[in-house]
C-alpha positions in Angstrom: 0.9 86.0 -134.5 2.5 87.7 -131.5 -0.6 87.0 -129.9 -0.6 83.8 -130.4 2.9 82.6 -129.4 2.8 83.5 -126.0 -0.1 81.8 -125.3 2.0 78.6 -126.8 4.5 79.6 -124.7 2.2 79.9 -121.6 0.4 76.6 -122.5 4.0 75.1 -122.5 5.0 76.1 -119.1 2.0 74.8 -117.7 2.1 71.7 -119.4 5.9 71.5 -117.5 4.9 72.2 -114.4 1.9 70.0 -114.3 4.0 66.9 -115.7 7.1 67.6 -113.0 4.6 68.1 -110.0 2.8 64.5 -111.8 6.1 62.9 -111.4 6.6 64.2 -107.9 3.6 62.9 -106.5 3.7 59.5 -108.5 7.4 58.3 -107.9 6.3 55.0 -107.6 4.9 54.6 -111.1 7.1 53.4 -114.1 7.5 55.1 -116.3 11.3 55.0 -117.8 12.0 51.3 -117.0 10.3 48.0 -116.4 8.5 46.9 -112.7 11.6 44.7 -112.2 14.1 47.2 -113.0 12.3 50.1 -110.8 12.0 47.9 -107.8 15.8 46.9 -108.2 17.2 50.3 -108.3 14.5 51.1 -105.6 16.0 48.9 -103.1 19.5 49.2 -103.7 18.7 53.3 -103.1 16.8 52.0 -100.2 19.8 50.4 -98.5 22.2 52.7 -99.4 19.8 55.3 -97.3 19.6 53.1 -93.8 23.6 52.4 -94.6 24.4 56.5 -94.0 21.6 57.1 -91.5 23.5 53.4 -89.1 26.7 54.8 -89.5 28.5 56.6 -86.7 31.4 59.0 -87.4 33.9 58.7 -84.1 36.2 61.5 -84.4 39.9 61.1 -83.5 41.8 63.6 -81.9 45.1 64.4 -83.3 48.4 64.4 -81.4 48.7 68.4 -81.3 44.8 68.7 -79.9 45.6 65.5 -76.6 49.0 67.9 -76.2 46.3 71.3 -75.8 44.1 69.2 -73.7 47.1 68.7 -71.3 48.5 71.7 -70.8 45.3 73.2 -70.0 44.1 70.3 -67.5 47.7 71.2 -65.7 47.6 75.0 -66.1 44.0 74.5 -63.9 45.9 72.8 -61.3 47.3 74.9 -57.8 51.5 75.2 -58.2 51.9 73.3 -55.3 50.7 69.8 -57.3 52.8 70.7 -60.1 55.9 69.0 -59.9 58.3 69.1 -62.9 60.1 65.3 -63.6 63.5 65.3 -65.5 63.3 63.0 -68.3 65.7 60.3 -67.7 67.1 59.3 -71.1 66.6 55.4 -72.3 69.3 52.8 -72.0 70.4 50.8 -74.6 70.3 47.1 -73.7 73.4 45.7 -73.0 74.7 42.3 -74.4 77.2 40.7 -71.9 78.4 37.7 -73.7 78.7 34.4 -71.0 81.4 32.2 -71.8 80.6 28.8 -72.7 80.3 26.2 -69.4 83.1 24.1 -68.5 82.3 20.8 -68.2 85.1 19.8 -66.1 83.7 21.6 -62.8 81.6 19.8 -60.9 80.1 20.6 -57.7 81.2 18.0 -55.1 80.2 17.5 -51.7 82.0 18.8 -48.8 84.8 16.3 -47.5 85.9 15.5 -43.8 89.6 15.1 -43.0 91.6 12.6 -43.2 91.4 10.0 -40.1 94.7 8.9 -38.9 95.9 5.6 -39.5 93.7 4.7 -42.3 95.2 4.0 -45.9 96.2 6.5 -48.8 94.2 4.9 -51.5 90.8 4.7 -49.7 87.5 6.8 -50.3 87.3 9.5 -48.7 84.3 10.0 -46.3 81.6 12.6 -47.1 79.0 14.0 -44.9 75.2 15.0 -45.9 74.3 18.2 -46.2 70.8 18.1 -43.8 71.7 17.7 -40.4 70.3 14.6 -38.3 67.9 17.1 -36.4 66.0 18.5 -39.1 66.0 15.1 -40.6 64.7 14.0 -37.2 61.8 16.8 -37.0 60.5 15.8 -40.5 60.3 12.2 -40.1 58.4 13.0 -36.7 56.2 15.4 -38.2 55.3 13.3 -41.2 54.9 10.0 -39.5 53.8 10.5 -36.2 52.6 7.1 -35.4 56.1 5.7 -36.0 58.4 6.9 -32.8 61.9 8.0 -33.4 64.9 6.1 -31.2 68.0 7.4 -29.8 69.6 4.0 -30.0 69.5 0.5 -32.1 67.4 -1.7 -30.2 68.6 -4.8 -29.0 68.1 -7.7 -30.8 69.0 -10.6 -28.5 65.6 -11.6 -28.1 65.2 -12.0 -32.0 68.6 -14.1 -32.0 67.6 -16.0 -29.4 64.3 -16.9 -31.4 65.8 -17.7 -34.4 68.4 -19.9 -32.7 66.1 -22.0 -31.2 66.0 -24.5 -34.2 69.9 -25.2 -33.8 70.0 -26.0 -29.8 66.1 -27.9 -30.6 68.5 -30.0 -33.0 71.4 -30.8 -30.5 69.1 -32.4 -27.8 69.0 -36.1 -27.6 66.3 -38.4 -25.4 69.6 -38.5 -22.7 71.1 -35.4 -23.0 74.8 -35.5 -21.7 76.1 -32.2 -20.9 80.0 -31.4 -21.1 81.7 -28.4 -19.6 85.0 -27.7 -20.0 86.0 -30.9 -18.7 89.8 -32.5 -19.1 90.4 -34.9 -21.7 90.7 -38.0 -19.7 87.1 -37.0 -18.5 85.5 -36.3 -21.2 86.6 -39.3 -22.8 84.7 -40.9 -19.7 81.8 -39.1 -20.7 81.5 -40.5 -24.4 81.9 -43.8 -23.0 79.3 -43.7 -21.0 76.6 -42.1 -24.1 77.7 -45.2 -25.6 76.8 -47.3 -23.4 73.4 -45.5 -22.5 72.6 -45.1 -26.1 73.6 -48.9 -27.4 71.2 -50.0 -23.8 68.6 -47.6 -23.6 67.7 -44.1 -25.9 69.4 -42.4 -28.2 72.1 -40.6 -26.2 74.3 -38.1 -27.0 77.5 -36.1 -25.6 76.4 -32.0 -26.0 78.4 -29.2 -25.4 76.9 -27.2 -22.6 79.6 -23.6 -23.0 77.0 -22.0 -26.0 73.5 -22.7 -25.2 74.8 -21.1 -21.7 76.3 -18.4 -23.8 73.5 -18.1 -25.8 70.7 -18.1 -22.6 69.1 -21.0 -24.8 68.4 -23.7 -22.2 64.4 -22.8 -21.9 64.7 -23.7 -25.7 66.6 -26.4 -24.7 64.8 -27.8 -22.0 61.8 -27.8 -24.1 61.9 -30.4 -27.0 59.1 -33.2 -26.1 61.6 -36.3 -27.0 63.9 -34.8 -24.0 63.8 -38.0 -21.3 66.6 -37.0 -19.2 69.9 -34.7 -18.4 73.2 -36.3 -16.9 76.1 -33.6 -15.7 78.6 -33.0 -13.8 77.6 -31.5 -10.2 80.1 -29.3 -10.3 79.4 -28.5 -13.9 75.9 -27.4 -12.8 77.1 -25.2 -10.3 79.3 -23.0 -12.9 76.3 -22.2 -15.2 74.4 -19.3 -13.7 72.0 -19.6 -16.4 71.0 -22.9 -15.9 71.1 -22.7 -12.9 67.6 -20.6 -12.9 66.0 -24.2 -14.0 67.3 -25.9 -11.2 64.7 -27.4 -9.0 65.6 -30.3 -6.2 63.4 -31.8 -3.5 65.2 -33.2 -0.6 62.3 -35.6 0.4 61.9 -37.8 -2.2 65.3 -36.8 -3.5 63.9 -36.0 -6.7 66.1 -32.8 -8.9 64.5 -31.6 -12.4 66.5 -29.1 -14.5 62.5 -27.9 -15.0 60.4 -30.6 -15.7 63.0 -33.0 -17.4 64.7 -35.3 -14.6 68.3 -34.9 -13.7 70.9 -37.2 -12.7 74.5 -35.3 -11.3 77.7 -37.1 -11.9 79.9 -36.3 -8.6 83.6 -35.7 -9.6 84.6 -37.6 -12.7 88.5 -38.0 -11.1 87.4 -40.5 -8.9 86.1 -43.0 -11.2 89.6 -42.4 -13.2 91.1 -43.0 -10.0 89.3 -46.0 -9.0 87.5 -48.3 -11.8 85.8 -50.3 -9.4 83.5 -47.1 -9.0 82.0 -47.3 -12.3 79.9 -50.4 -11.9 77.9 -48.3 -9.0 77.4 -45.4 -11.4 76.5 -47.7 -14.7 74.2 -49.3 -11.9 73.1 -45.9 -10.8 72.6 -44.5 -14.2 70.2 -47.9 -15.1 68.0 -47.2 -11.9 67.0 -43.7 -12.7 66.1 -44.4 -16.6 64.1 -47.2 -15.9 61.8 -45.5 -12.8 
């Protein structure tokens, strides 16, 4: 019996060890589950495996091992770089509470004084800020092509344009020009546009005092339905202006105030003086219209 008992026994242990070096070198065959639970389990452990082996561990370092670190890298440094900072303690912020703004101050623009002479109640003048130079040196540096000048040009050639329409308007085909003349002469001198005008052209009496003001007698002299000019002689002579225009030719006795004919009263007194005289002038005056 003793006998056989250890051979069981021996029998058994083999039996054990050739089923666990079996299941060792067949891991992949089922044998305590189905195909579809083996191959589950298998991939799950098959995961898990390339989940450890992709993982890195970075490692730290705590406060007390940067402090060690430190200290050493500055104990390996010469004295002389060593220099020893104070630590300056932290301020606590302040809070400085503004007062509200007052709406009643207003910034306002520096005043001049006071001129002399002028009234309590009016505005006061104020000056700008940017001086006329710099203003000056900007416009000229932005806009070049435009030049800057020191004074307002004049604009008596402009007036004088514009005004031609108004003296255009006053001429009359006989044109008789007063000056200054006395009552009883210029009364003479109306009489006689009647007379002209109710005969011949249109006639009219024209002041001469602002076209020669004016410098408008090229203006003037220059309307097409312009036949003829009567003055005074001595009239003539007192208009420097119109003078310019004056144009005579002691041959044929011809004088033009340009190119519009001119007939010269001599002194108006005489005819007052003497009405006998004004049948030689109105026969005169008929003589040079008609040639």
């Amino acid at each position: 019996m003793g006998g056989s008992m250890s051979s069981f026994s021996s029998d058994a242990l083999a039996l054990l060890r050739d089923t666990l070096s079996y299941l060792q070198n067949q891991a992949d065959f089922p044998i305590f589950a189905s195909q579809e639970t083996a191959d589950y389990f298998r991939k799950k452990q098959e995961t898990v495996k390339t989940a450890s082996k992709n993982k890195e561990v970075i490692k730290v370092p705590n406060e007390p091992e940067i402090k060690q670190s430190e200290e050493k890298a500055i104990l390996q440094l010469p004295i002389e770089a060593v220099k020893i900072v104070p630590s300056i303690p932290e301020k606590k912020p302040v809070s400085v509470e503004m007062p509200p703004p007052k709406w009643e101050e207003r910034k306002t623009e520096p005043v001049l004084p006071a001129v002399p002479g002028a009234p309590k109640d009016s505005q006061p003048f104020r000056t700008s800020l940017i001086p006329l130079t710099e203003v000056r040196k900007l416009f000229t540096s932005l806009f070049p092509q435009f030049p800057v000048m020191d004074s307002i040009p004049n604009d008596a050639i402009a007036v004088k344009i514009a005004e031609r329409w108004k003296t255009k308007n006053k001429t009359a085909p006989i044109s008789i020009l007063a000056f200054q003349e006395p009552p009883e002469q210029r009364a003479l001198l109306e009489q006689i546009a009647k007379a002209l005008d109710a005969t011949f052209l249109s006639a009219r009496l024209i002041e001469a005092e602002p076209i020669e003001k004016e410098k408008q007698w090229e203006a003037f002299l220059s309307v097409p339905d312009l036949k003829i000019v009567i003055i005074c002689d001595y009239t003539l002579w007192q208009m420097k202006h119109l003078m310019t225009f004056f144009k005579e030719n002691p041959t044929q006795g011809n004088r033009t105030l340009g190119t519009i004919p001119l007939f010269l009263l001599p002194d108006l007194s005489l005819y007052l003086k003497d009405p006998l005289l004004k049948r030689s002038l109105w026969k005169a005056l008929c003589q040079k219209i008609s040639s």
